[in-house]
C-alpha positions in Angstrom: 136.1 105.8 88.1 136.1 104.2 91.3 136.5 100.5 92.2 134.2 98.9 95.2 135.9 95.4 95.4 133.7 93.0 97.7 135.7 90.4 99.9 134.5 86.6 99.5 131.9 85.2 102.4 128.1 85.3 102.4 126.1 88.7 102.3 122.4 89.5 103.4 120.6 89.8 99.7 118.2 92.4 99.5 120.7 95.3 98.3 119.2 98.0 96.2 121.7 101.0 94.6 120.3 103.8 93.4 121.4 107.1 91.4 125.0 105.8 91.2 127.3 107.1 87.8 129.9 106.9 86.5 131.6 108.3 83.2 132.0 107.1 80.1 135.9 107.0 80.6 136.1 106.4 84.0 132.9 103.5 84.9 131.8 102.8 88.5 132.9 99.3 89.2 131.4 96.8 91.9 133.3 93.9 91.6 134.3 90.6 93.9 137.6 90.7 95.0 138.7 86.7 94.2 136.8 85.7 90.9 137.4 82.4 92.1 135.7 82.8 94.7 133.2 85.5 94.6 130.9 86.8 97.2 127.3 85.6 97.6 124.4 87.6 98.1 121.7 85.4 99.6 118.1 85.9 100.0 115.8 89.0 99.7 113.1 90.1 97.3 116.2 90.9 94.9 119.3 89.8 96.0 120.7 93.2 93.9 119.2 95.9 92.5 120.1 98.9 90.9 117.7 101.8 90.4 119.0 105.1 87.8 122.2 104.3 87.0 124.7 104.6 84.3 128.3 103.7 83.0 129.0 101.1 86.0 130.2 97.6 85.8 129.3 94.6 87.9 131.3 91.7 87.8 132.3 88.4 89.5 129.4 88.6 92.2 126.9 85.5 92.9 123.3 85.8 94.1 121.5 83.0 95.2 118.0 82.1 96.9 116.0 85.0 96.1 112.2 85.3 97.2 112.0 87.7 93.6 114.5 88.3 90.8 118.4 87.6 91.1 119.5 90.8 89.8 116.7 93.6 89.0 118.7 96.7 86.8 115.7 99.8 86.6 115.4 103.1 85.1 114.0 104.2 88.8 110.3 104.7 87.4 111.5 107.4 85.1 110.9 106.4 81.5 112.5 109.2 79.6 115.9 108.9 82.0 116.9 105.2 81.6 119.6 103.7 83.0 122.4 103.2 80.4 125.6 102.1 79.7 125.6 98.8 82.2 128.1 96.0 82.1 127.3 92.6 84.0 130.0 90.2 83.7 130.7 87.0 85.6 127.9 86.8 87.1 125.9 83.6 88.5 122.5 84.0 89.6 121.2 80.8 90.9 118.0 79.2 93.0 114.8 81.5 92.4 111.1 79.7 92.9 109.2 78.5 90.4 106.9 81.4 88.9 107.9 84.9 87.8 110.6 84.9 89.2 113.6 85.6 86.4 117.2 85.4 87.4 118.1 89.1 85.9 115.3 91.7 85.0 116.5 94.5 83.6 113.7 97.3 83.1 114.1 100.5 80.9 118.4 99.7 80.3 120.0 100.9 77.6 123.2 100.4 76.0 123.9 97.0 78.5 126.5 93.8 78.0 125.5 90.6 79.5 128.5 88.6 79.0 130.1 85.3 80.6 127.4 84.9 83.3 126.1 81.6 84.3 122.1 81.3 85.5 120.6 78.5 86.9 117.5 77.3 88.4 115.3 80.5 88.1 111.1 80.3 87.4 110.4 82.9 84.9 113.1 84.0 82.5 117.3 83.9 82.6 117.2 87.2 81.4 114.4 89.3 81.4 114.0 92.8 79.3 110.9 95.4 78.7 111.7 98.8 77.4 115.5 97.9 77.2 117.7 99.1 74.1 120.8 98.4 71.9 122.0 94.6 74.5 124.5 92.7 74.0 124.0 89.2 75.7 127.4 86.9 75.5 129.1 83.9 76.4 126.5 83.3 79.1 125.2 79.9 80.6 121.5 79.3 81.3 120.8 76.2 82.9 117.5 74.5 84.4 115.7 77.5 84.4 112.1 78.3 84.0 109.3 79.4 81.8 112.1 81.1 79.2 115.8 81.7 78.7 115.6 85.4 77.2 112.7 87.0 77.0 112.9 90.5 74.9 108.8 92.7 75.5 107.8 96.1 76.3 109.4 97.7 73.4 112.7 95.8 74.0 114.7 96.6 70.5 118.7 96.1 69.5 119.0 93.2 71.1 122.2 91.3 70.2 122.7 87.6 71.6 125.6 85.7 70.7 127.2 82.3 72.0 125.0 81.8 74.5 124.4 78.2 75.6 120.6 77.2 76.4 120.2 74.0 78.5 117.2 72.0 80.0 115.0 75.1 80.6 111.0 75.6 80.6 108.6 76.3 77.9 
């Protein structure tokens, strides 16, 4: 049940979280403190990721000029634990390079909301899934992105996307 609020400014990307959970009650919540004007991670393979975790909520956080993915959510290699119950709101992802490069990646996620996030500018997909289960993707903004906006593979079933708006992107 706690609450990690982030301070605007600009923050070294590269941050990978692992094994961090919450309840189903009481989530683990990484959030920026001015939604205004939230913090940017910049750089890194990933400017976030999260490895093995469940019930926690990220919200109003920016990433921006990764060398990889934006934000990469994984089930820490361990298919038959995967992380679950995952909320990203308010997030904008923003400048990847061309190539497979996708803005989020989520890998072995179940039980996730995607909701009022804005991605722009990323090479392979806005939103990226393999082995992922029962999404919800709303109210989010992909603009100028790559090769695809969402990209469901790998198993990927129960996926839910509503109100999304799709703008000027790839193949």
């Amino acid at each position: 049940g706690q609450t990690v609020r982030i301070k605007s400014g600009t923050y070294d990307g590269g941050v990978h979280l692992k094994d961090i959970h919450g309840e189903k009650s009481r989530p683990i919540t990484l959030s920026g403190l001015d939604p205004k004007n939230p913090p940017r991670f910049v750089g890194g393979v990933s400017g976030l990721q999260f490895s093995d975790i469940s019930h926690v909520v990220i919200e109003n956080l920016s990433v921006t000029g990764c060398t990889g993915n934006g934000i990469n959510i994984d089930d820490g290699g361990t298919i038959d634990t995967p992380s679950h119950d995952v909320v990203l709101r308010k997030v904008t992802v923003t400048k990847l390079p061309k190539g497979n490069h996708d803005a989020i990646k989520l890998s072995g996620v179940d039980r996730f909301r995607v909701e009022d996030c804005r991605l722009e500018e990323w090479g392979g997909s806005g939103i990226d899934m393999v082995g992922c289960h029962d999404g919800v993707i709303v109210r989010c903004q992909l603009i100028n992105g790559g090769d695809s906006g969402v990209q469901c593979k790998g198993g990927t079933s129960g996926i839910q996307i509503e109100s999304c708006r799709f703008e000027s992107f790839g193949q």
